[in-house]
MMTF fields as JSON, N, C-alpha, C and O atoms, coordinates in Angstrom:
{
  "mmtfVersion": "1.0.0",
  "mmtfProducer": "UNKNOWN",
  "numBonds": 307,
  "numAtoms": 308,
  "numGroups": 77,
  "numChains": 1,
  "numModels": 1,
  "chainsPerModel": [1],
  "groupsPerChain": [77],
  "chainIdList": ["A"],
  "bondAtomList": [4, 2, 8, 6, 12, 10, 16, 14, 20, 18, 24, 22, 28, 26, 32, 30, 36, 34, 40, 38, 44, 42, 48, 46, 52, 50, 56, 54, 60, 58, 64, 62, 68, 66, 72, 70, 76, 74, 80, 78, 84, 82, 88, 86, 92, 90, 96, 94, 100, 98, 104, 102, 108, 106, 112, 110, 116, 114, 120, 118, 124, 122, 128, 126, 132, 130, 136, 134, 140, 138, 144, 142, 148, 146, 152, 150, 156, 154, 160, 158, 164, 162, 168, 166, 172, 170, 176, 174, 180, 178, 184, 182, 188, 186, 192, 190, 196, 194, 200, 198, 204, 202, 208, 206, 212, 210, 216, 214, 220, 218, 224, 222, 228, 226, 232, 230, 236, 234, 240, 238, 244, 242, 248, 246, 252, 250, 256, 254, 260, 258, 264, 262, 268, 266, 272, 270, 276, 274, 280, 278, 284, 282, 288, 286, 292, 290, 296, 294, 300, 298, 304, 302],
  "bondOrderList": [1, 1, 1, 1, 1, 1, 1, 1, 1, 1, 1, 1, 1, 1, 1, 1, 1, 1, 1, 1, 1, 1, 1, 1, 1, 1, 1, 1, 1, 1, 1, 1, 1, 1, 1, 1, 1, 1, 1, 1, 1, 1, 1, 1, 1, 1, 1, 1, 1, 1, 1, 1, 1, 1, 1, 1, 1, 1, 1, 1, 1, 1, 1, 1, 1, 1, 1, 1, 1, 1, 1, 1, 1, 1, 1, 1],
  "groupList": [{"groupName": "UNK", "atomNameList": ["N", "CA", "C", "O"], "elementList": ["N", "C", "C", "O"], "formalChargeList": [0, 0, 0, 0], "bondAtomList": [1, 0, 2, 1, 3, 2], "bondOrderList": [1, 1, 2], "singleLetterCode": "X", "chemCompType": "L-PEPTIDE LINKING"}],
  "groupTypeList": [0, 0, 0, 0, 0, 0, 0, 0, 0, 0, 0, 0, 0, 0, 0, 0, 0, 0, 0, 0, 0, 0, 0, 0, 0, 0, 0, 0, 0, 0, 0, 0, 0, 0, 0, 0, 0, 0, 0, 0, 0, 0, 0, 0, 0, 0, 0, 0, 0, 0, 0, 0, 0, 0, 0, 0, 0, 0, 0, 0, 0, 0, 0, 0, 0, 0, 0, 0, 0, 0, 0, 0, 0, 0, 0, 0, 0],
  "groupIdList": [1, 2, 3, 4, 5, 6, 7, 8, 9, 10, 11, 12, 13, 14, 15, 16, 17, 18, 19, 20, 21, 22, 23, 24, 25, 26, 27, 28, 29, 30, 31, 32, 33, 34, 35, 36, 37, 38, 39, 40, 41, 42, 43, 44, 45, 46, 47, 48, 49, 50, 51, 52, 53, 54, 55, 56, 57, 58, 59, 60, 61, 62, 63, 64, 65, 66, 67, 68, 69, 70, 71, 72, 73, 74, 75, 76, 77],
  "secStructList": [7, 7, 7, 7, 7, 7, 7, 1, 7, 2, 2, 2, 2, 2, 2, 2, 2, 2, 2, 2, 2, 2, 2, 2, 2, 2, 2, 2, 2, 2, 2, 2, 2, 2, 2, 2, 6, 6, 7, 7, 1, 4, 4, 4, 6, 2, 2, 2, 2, 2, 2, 2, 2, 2, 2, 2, 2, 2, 2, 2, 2, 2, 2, 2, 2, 2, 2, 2, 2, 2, 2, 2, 2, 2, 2, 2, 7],
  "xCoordList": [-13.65, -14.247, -15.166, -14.955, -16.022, -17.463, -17.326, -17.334, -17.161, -17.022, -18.526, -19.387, -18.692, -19.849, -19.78, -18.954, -20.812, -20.809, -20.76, -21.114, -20.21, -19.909, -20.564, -20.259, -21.75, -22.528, -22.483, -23.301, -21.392, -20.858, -20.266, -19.61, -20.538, -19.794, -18.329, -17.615, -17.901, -16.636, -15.605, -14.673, -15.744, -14.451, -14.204, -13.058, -15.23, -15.682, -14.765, -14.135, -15.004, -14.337, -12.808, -12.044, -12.653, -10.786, -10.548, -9.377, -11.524, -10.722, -10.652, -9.873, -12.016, -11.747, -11.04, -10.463, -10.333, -9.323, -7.889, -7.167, -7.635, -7.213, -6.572, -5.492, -7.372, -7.599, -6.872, -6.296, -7.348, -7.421, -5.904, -5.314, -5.488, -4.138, -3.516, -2.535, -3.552, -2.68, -2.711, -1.63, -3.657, -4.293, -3.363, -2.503, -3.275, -2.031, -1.312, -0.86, -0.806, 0.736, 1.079, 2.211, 0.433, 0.24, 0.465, 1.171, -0.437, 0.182, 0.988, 1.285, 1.491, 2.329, 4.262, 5.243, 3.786, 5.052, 4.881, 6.022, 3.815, 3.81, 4.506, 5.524, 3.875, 4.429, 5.537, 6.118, 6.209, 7.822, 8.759, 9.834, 7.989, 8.911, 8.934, 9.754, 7.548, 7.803, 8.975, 9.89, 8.967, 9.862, 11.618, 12.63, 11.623, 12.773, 13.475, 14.691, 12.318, 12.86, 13.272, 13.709, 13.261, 13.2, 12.144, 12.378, 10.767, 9.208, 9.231, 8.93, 9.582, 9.462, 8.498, 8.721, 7.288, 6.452, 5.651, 5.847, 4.491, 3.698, 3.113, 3.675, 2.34, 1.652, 1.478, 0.515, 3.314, 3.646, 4.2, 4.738, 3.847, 4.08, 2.901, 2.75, 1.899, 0.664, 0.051, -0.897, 0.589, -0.197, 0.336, -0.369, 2.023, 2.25, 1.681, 1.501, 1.407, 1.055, -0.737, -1.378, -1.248, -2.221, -2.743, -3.475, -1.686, -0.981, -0.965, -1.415, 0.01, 0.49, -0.907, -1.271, -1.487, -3.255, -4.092, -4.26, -4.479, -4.914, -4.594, -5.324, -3.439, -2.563, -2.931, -3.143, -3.035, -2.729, -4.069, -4.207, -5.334, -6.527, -7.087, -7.54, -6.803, -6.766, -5.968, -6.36, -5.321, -4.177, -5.049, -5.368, -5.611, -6.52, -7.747, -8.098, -8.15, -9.133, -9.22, -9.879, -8.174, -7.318, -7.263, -7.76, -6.705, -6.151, -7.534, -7.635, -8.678, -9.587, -10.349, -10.915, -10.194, -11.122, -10.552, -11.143, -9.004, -7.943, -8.898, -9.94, -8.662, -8.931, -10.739, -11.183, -11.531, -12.694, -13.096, -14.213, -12.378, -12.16, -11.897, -12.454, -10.683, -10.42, -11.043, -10.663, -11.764, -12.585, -13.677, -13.814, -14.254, -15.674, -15.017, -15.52, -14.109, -13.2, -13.088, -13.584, -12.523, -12.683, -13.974, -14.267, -14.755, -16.112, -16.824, -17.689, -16.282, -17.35, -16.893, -17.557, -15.602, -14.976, -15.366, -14.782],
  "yCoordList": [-4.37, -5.651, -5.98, -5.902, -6.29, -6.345, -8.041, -8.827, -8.286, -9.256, -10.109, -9.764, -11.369, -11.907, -13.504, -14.344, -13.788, -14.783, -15.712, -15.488, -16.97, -18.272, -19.161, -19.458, -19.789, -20.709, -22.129, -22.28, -23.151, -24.017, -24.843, -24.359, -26.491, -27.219, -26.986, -26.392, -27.786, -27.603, -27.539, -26.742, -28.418, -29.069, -27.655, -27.227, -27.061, -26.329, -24.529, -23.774, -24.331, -23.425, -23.561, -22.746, -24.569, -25.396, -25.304, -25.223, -25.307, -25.202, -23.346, -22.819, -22.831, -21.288, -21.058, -20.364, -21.385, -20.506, -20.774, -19.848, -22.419, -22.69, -21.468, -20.878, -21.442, -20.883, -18.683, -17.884, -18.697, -17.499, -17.011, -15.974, -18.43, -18.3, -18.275, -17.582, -18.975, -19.072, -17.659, -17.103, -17.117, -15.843, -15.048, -14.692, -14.502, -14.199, -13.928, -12.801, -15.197, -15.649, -15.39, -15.747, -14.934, -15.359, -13.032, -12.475, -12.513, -11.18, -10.457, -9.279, -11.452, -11.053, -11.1, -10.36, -12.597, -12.418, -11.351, -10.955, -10.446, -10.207, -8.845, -8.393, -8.125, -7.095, -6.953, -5.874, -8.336, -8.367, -8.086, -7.515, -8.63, -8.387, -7.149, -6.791, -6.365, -4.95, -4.381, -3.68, -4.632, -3.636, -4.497, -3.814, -5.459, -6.226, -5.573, -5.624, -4.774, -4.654, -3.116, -2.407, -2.68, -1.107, 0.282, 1.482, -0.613, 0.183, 0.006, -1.017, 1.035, 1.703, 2.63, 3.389, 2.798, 3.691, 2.848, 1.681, 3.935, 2.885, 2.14, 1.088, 1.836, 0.537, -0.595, -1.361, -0.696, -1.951, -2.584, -3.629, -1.591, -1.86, -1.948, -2.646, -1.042, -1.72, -2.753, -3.29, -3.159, -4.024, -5.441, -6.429, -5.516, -6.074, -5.995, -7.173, -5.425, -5.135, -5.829, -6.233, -5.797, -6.16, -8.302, -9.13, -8.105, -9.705, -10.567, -11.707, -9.393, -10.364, -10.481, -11.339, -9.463, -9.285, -10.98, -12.035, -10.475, -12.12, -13.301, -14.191, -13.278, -14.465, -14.733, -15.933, -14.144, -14.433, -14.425, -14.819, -14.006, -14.187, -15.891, -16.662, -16.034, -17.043, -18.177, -19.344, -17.94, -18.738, -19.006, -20.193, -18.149, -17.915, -19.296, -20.099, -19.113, -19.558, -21.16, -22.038, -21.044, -22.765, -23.444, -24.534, -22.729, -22.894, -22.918, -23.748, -21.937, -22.734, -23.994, -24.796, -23.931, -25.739, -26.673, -27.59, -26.458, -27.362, -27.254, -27.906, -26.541, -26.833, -26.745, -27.349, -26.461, -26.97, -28.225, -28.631, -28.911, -30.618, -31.431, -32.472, -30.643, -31.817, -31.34, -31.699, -30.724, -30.136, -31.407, -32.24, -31.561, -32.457, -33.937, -34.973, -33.771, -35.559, -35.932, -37.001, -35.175, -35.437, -35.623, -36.778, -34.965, -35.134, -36.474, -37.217, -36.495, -38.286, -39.049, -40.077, -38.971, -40.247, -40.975, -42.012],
  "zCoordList": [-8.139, -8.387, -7.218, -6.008, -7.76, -6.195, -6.24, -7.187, -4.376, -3.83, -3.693, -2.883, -4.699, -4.661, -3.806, -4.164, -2.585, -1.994, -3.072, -4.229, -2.525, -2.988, -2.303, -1.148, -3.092, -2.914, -3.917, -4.825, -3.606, -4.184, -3.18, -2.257, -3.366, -2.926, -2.859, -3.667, -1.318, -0.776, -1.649, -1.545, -2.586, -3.762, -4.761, -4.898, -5.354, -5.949, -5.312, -6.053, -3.848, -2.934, -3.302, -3.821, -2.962, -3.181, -4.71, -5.08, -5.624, -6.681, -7.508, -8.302, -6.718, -6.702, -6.518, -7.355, -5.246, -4.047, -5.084, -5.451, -5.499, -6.489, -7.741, -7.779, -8.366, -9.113, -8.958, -9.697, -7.758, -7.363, -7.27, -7.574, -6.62, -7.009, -7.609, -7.342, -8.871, -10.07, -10.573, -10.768, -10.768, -11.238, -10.777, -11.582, -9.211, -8.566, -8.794, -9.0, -8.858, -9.469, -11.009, -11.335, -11.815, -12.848, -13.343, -14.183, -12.4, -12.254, -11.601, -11.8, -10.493, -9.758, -10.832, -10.894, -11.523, -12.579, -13.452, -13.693, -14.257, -15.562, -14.866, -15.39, -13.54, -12.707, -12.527, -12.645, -12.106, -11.707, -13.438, -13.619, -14.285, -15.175, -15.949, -16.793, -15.372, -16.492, -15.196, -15.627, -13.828, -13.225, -13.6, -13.755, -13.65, -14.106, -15.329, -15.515, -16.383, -17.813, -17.154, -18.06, -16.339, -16.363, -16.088, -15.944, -16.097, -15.757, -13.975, -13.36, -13.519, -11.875, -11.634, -10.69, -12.354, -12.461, -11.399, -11.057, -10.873, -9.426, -10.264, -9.964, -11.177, -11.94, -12.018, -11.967, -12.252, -11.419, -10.064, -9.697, -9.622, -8.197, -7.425, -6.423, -8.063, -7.118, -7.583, -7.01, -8.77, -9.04, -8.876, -9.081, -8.374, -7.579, -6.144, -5.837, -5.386, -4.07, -4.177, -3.206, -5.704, -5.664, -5.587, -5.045, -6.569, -6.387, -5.42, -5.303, -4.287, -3.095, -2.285, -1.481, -2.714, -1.512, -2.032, -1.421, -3.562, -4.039, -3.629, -3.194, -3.788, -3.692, -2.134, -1.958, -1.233, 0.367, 0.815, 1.973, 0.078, 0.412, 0.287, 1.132, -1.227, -1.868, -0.895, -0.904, -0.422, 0.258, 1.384, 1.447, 2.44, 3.556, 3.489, 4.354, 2.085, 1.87, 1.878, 2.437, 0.936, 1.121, 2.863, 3.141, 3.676, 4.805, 5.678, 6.581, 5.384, 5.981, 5.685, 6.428, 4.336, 3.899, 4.539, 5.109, 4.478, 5.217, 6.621, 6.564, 7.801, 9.253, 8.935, 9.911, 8.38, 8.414, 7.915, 8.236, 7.184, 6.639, 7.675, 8.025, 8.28, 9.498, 10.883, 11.997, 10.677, 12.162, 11.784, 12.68, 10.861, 10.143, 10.238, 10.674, 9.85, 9.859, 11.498, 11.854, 12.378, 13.888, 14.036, 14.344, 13.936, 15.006, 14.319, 14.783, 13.312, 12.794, 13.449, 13.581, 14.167, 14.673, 15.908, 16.223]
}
């Protein structure tokens, strides 16, 4: 999947990153449950492993709007 810059208001970032997560989360369950039913083949395991990468990028991303929001909220003051 080719990584394309994001040129969008702040809110817009937060609701990607948002988003990026659910997505995540959303394969990180469908993964857990083929190995839950009995499927131990790597498939679902990398594609768990692929999950936790999303999920924690996505997460990253969040965490900077967070300290770049309040870096912008200090200096007006």
């Amino acid at each position: 999947m080719a990584i394309r810059p994001v040129t969008t208001s702040a809110s817009t970032i937060f609701d990607k990153a948002r988003e990026g997560m659910g997505k995540g989360e959303r394969k990180l369950n469908k993964a857990a449950a083929k190995v839950a039913s009995g499927d131990f083949g790597p498939n679902p395991i990398l594609e768990m492993a692929k999950a936790e990468a999303m999920y924690g990028a996505n997460a990253r991303v969040i965490q900077a709007h967070h300290e770049m929001l309040g870096t912008v909220l200090d200096t007006r003051s």
